[in-house]
PDB file as gemmi writes it, atoms N, CA and C in Angstrom:
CRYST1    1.000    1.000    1.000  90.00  90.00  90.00 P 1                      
ATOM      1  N   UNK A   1       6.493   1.742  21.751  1.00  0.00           N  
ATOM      2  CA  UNK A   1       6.580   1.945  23.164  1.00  0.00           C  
ATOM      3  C   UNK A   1       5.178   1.768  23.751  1.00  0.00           C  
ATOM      4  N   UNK A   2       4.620   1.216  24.850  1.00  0.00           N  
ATOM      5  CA  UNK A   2       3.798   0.986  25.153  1.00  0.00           C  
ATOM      6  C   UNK A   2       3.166   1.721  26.653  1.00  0.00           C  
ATOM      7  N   UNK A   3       1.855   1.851  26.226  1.00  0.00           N  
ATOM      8  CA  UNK A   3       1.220   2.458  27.761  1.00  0.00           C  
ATOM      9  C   UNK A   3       2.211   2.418  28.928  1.00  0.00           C  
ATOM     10  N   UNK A   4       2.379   3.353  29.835  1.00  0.00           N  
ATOM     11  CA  UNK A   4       2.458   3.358  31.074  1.00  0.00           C  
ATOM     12  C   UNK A   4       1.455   1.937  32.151  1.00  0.00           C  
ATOM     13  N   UNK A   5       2.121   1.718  32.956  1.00  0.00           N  
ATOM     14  CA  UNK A   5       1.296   0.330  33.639  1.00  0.00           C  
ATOM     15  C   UNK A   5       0.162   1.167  34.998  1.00  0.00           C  
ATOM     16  N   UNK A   6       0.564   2.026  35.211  1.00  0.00           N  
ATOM     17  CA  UNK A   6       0.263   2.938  36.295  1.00  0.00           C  
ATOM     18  C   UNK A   6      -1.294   3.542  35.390  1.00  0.00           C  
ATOM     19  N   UNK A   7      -1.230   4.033  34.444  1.00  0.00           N  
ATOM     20  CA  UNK A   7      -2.568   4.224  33.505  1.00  0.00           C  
ATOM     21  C   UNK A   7      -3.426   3.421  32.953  1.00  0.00           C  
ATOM     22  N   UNK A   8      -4.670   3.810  32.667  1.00  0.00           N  
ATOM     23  CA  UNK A   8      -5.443   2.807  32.420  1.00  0.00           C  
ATOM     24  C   UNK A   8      -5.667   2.713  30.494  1.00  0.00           C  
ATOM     25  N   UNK A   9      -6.112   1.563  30.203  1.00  0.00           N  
ATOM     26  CA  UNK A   9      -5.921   1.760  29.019  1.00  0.00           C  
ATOM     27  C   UNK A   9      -6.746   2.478  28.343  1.00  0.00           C  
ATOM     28  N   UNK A  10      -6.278   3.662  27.081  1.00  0.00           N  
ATOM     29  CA  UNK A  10      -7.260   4.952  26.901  1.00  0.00           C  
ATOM     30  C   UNK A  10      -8.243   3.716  25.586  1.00  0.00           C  
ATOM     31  N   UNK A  11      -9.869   4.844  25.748  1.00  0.00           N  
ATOM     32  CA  UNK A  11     -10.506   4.154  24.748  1.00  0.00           C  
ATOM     33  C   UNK A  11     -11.377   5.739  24.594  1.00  0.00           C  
ATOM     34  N   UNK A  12     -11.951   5.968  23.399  1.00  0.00           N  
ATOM     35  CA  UNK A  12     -12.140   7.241  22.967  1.00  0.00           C  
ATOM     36  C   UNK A  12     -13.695   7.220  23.969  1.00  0.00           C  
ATOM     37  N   UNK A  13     -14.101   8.509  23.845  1.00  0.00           N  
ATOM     38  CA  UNK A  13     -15.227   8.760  24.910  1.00  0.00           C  
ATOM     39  C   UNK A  13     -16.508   8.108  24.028  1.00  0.00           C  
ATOM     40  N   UNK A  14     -16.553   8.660  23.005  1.00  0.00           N  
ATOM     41  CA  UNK A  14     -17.886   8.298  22.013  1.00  0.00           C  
ATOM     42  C   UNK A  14     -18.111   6.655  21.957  1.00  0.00           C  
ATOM     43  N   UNK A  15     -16.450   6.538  21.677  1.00  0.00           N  
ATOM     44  CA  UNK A  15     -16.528   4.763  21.638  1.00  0.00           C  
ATOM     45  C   UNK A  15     -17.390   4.065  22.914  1.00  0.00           C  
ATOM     46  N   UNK A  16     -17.208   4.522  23.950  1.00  0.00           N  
ATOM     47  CA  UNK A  16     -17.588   4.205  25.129  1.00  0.00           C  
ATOM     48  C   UNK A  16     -18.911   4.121  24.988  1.00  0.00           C  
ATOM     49  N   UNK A  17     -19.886   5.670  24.512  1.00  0.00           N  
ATOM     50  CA  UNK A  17     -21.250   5.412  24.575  1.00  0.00           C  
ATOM     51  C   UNK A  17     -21.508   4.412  23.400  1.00  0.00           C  
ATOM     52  N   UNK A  18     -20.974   4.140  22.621  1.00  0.00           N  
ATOM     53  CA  UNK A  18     -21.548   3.441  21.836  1.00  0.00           C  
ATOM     54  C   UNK A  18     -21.492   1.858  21.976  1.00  0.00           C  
ATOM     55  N   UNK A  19     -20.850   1.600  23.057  1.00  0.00           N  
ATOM     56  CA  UNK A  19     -20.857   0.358  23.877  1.00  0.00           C  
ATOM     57  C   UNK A  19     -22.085   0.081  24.395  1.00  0.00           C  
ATOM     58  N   UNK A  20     -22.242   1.485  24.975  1.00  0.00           N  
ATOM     59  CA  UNK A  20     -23.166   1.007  26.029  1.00  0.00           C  
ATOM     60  C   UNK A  20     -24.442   0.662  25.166  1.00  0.00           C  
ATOM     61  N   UNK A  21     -24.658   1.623  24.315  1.00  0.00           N  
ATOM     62  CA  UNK A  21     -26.260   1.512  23.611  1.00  0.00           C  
ATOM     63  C   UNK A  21     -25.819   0.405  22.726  1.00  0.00           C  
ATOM     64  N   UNK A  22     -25.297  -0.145  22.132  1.00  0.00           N  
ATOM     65  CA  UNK A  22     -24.719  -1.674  21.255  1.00  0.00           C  
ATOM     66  C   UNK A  22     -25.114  -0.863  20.116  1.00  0.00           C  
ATOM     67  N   UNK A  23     -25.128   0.200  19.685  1.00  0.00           N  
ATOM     68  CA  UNK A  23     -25.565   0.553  17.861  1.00  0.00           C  
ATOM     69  C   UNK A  23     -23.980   0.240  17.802  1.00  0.00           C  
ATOM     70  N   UNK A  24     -23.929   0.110  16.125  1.00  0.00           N  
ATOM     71  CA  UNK A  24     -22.702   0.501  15.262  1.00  0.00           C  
ATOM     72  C   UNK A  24     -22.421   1.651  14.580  1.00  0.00           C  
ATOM     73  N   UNK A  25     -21.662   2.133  14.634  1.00  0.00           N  
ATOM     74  CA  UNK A  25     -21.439   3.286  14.900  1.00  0.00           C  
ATOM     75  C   UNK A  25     -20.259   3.299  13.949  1.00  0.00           C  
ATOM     76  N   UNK A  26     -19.794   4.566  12.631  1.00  0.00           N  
ATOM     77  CA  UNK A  26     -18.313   4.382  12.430  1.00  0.00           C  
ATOM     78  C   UNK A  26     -17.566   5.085  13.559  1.00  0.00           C  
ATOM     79  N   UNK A  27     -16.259   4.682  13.204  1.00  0.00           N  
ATOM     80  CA  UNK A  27     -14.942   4.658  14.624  1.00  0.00           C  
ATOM     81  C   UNK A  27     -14.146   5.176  13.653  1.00  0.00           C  
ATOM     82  N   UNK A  28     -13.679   6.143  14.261  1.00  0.00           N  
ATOM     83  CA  UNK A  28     -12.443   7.035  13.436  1.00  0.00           C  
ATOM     84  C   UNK A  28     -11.031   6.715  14.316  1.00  0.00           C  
ATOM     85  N   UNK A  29     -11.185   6.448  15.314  1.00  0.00           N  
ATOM     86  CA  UNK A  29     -10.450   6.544  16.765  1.00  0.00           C  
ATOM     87  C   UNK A  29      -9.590   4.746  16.938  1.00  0.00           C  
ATOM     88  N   UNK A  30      -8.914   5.026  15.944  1.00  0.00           N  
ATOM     89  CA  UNK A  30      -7.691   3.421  15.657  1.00  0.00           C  
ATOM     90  C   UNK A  30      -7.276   3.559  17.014  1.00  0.00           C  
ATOM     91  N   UNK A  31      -6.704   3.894  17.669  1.00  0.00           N  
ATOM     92  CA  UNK A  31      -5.891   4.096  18.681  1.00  0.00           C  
ATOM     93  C   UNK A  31      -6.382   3.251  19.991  1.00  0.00           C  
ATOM     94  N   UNK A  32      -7.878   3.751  20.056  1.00  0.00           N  
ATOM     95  CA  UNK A  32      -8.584   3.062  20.790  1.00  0.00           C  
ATOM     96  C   UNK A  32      -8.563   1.353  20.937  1.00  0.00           C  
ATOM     97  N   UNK A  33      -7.892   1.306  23.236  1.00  0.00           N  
ATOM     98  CA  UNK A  33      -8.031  -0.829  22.895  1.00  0.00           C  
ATOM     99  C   UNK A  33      -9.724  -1.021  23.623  1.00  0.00           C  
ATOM    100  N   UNK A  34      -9.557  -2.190  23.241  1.00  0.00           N  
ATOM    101  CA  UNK A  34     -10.619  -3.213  22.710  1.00  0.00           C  
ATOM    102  C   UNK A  34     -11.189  -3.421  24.302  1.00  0.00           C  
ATOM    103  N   UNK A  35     -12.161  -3.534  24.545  1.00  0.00           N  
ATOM    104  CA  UNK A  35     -12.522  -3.584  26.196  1.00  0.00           C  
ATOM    105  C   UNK A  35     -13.134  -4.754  25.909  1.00  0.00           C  
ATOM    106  N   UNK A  36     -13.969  -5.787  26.873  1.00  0.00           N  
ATOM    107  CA  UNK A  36     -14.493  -7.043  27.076  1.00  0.00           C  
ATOM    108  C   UNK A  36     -15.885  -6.619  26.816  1.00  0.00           C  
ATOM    109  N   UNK A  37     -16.033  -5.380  27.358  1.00  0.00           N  
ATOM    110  CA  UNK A  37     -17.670  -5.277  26.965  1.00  0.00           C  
ATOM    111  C   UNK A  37     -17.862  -4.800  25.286  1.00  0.00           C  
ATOM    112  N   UNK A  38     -17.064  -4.946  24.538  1.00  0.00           N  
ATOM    113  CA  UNK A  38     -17.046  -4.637  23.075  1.00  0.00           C  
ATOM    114  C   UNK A  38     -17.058  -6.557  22.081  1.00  0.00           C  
ATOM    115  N   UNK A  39     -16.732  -7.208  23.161  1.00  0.00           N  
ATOM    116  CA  UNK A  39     -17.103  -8.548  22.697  1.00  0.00           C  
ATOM    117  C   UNK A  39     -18.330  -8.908  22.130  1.00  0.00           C  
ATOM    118  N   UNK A  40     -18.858  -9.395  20.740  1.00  0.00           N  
ATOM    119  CA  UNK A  40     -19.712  -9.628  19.745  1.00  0.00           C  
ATOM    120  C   UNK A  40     -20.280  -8.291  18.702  1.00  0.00           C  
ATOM    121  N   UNK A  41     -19.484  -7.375  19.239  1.00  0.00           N  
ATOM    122  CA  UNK A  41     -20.195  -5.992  18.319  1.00  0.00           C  
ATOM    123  C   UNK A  41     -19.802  -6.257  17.171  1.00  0.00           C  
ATOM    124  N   UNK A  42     -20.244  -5.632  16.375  1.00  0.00           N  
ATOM    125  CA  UNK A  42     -19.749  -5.372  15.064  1.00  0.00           C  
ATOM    126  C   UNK A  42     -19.561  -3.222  14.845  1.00  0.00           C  
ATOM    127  N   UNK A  43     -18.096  -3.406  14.324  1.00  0.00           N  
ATOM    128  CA  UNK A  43     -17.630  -1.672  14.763  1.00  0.00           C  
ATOM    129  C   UNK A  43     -17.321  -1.862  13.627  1.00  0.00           C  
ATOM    130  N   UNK A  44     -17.548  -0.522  12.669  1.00  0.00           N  
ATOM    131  CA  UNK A  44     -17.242   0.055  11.617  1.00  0.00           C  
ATOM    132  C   UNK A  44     -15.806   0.932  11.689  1.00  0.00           C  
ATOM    133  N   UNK A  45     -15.006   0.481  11.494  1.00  0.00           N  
ATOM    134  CA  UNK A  45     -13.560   1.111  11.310  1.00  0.00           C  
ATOM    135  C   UNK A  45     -12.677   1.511  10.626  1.00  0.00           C  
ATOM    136  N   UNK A  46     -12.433   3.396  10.689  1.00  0.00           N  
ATOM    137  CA  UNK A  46     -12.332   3.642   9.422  1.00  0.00           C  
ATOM    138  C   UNK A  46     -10.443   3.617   9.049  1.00  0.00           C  
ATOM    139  N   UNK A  47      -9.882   3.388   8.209  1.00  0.00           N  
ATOM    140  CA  UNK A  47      -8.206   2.943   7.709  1.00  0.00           C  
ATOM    141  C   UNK A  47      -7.970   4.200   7.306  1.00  0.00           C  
ATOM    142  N   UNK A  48      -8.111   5.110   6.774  1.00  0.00           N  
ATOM    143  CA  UNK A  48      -7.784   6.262   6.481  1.00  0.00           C  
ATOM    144  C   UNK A  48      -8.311   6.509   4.809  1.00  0.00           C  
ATOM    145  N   UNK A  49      -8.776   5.664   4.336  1.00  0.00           N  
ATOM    146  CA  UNK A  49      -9.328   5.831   3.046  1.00  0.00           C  
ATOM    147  C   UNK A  49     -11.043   5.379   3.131  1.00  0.00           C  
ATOM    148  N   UNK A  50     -11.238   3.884   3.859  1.00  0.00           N  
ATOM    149  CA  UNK A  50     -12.328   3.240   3.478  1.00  0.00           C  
ATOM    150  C   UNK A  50     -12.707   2.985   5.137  1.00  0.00           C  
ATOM    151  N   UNK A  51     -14.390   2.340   5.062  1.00  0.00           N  
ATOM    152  CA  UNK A  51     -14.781   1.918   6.184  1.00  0.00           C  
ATOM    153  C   UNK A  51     -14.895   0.377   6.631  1.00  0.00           C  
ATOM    154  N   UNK A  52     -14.249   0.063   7.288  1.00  0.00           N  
ATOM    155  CA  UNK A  52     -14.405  -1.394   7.596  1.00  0.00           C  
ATOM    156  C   UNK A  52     -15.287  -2.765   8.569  1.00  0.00           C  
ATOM    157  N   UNK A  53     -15.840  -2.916   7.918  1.00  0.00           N  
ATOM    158  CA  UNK A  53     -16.409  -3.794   9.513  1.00  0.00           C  
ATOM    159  C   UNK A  53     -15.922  -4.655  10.010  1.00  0.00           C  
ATOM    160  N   UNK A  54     -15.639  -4.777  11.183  1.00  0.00           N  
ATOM    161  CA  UNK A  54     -15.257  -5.730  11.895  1.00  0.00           C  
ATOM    162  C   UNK A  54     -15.457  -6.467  12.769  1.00  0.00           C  
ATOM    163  N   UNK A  55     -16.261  -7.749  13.319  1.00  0.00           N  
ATOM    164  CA  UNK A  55     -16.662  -8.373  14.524  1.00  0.00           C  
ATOM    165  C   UNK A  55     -15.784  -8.561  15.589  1.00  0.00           C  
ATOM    166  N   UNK A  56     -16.033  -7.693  16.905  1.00  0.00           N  
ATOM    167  CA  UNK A  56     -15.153  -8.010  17.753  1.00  0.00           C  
ATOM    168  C   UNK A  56     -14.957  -9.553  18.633  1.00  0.00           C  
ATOM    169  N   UNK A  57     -14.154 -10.329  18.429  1.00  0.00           N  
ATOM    170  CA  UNK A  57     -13.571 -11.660  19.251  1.00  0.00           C  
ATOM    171  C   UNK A  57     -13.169 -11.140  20.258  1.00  0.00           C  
ATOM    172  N   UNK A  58     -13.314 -12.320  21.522  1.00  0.00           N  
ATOM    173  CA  UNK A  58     -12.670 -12.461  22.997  1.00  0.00           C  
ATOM    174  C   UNK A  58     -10.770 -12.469  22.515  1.00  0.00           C  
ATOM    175  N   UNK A  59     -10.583 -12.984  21.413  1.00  0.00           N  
ATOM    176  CA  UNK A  59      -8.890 -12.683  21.276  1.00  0.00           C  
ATOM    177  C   UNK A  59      -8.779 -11.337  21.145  1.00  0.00           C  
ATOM    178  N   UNK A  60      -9.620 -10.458  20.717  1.00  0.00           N  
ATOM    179  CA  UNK A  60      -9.146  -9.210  20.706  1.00  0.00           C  
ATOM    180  C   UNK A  60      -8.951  -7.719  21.468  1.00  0.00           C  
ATOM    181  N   UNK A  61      -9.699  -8.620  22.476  1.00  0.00           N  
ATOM    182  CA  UNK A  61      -9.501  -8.130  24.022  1.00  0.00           C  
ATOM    183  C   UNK A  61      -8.113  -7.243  24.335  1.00  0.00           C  
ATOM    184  N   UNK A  62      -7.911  -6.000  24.580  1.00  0.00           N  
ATOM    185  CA  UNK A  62      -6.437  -5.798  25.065  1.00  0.00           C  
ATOM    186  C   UNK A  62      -6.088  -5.148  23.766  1.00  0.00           C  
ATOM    187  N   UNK A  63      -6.290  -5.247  22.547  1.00  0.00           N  
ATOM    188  CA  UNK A  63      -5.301  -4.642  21.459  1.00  0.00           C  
ATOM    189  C   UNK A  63      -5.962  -3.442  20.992  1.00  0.00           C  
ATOM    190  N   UNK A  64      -5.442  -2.732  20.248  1.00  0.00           N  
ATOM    191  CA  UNK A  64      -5.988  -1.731  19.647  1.00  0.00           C  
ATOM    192  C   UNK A  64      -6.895  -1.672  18.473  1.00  0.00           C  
ATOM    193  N   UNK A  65      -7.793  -1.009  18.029  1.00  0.00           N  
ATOM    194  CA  UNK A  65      -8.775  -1.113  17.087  1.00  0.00           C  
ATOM    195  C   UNK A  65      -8.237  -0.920  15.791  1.00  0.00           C  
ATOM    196  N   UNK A  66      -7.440  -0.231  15.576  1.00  0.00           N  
ATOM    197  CA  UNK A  66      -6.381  -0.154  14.179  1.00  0.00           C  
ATOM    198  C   UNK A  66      -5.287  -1.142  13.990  1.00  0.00           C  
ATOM    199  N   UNK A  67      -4.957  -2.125  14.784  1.00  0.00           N  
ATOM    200  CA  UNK A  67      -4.244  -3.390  14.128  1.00  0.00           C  
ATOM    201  C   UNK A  67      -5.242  -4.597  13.672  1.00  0.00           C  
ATOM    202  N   UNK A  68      -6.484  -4.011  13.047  1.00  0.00           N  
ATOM    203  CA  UNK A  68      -7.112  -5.246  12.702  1.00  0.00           C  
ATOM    204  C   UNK A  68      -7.812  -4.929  11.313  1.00  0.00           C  
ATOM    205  N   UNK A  69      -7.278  -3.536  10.816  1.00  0.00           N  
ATOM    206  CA  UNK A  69      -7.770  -2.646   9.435  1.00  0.00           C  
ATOM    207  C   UNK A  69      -6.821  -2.389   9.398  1.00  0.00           C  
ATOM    208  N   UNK A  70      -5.964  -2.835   8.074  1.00  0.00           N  
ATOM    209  CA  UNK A  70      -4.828  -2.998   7.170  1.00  0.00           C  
ATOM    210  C   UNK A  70      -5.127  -1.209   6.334  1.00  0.00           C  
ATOM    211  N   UNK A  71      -4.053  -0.225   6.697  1.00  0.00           N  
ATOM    212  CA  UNK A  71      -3.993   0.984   5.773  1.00  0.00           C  
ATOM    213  C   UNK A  71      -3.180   0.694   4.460  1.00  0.00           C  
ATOM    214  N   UNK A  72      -2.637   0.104   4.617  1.00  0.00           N  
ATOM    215  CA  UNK A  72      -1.858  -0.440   3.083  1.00  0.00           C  
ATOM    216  C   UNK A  72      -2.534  -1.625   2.498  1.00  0.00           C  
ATOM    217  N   UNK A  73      -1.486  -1.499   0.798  1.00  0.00           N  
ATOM    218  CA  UNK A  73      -1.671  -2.213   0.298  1.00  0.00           C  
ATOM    219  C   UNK A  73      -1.302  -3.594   0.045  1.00  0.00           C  
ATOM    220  N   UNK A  74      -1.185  -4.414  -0.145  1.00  0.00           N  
ATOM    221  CA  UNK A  74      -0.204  -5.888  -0.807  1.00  0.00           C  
ATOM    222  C   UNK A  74       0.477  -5.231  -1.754  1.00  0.00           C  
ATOM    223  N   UNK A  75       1.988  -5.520  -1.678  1.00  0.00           N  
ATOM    224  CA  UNK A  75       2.259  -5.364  -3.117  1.00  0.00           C  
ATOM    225  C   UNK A  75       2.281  -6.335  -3.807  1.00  0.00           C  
ATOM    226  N   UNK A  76       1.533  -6.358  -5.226  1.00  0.00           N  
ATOM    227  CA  UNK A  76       1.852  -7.289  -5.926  1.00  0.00           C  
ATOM    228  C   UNK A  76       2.641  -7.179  -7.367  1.00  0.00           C  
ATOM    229  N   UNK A  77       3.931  -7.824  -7.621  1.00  0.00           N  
ATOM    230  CA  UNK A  77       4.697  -7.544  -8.203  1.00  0.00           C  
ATOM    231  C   UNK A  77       4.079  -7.928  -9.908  1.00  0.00           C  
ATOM    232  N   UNK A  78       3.936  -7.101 -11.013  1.00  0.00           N  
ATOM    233  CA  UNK A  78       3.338  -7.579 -12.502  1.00  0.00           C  
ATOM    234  C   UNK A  78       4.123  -8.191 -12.883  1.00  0.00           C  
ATOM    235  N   UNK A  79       3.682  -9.339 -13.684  1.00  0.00           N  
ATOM    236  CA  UNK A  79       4.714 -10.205 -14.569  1.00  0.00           C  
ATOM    237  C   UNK A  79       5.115  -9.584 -16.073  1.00  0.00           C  
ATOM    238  N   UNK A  80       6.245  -9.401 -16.785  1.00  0.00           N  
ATOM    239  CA  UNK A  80       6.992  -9.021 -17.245  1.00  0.00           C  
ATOM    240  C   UNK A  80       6.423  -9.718 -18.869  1.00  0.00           C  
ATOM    241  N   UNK A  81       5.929  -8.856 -19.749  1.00  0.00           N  
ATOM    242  CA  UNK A  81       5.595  -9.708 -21.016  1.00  0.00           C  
ATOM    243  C   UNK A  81       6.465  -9.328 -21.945  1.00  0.00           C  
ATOM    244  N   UNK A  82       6.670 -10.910 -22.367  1.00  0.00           N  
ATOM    245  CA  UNK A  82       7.107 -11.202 -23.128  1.00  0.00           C  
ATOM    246  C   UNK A  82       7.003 -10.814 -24.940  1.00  0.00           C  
ATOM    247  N   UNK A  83       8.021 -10.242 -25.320  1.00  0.00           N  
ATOM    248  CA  UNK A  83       8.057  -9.710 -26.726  1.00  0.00           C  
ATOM    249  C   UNK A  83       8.691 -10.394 -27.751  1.00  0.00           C  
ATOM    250  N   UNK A  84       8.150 -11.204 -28.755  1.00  0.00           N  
ATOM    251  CA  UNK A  84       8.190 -11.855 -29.552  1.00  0.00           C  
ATOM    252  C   UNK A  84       8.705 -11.119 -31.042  1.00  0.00           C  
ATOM    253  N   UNK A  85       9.685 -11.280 -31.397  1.00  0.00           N  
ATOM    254  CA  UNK A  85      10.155 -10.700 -32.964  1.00  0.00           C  
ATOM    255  C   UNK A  85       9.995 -11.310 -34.096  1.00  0.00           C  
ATOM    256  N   UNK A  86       9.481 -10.736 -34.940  1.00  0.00           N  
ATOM    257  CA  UNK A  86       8.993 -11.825 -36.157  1.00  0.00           C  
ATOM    258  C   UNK A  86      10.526 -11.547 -37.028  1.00  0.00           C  
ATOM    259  N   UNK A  87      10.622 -12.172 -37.406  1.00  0.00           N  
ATOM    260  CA  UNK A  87      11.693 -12.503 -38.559  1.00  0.00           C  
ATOM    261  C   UNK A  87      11.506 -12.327 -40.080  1.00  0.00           C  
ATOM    262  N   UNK A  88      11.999 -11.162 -41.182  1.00  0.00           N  
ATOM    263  CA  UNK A  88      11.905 -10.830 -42.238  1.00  0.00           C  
ATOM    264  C   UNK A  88      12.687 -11.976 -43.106  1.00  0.00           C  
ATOM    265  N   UNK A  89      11.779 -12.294 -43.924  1.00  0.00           N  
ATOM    266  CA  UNK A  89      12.470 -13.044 -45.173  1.00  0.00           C  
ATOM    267  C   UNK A  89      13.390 -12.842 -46.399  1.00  0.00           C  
TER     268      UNK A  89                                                      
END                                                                             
């Protein structure tokens, strides 16, 4: 479900100062969207286990800071080995 249109889009307060001064900073605050003045930063973003960096793009304008740090894994399915029977004489 998405924002109300009548509201503005929320971005965490800290995130904000840390716009302004351009440090990098880690970001705990996924939730938080992406403003125009966050274009070329590099934001440390944390998934719930690890910290991520990420360079902000003009495409990423508008979205939220946690659809671009994957909390899961891939699954990758193991291949199945093969058991060989020797044969008694």
């Amino acid at each position: 479900m998405s924002r109300s249109k009548w509201k503005t889009p929320f971005i965490e307060k800290s995130l904000l100062k840390n716009l302004s001064i351009k440090k990098t900073k880690p970001i705990w605050s996924r939730r938080s969207t992406i403003y125009p003045a966050a274009v070329g930063l590099k934001l440390i973003i944390h998934n719930g286990k690890d910290m991520f960096t990420r360079k902000i793009k003009p495409e990423m304008v508008g979205h939220k800071l946690g659809e671009f740090v994957t909390t899961r894994k891939n699954f990758i399915q193991k291949k199945k080995k093969v058991v060989t029977i020797k044969q008694k004489k």
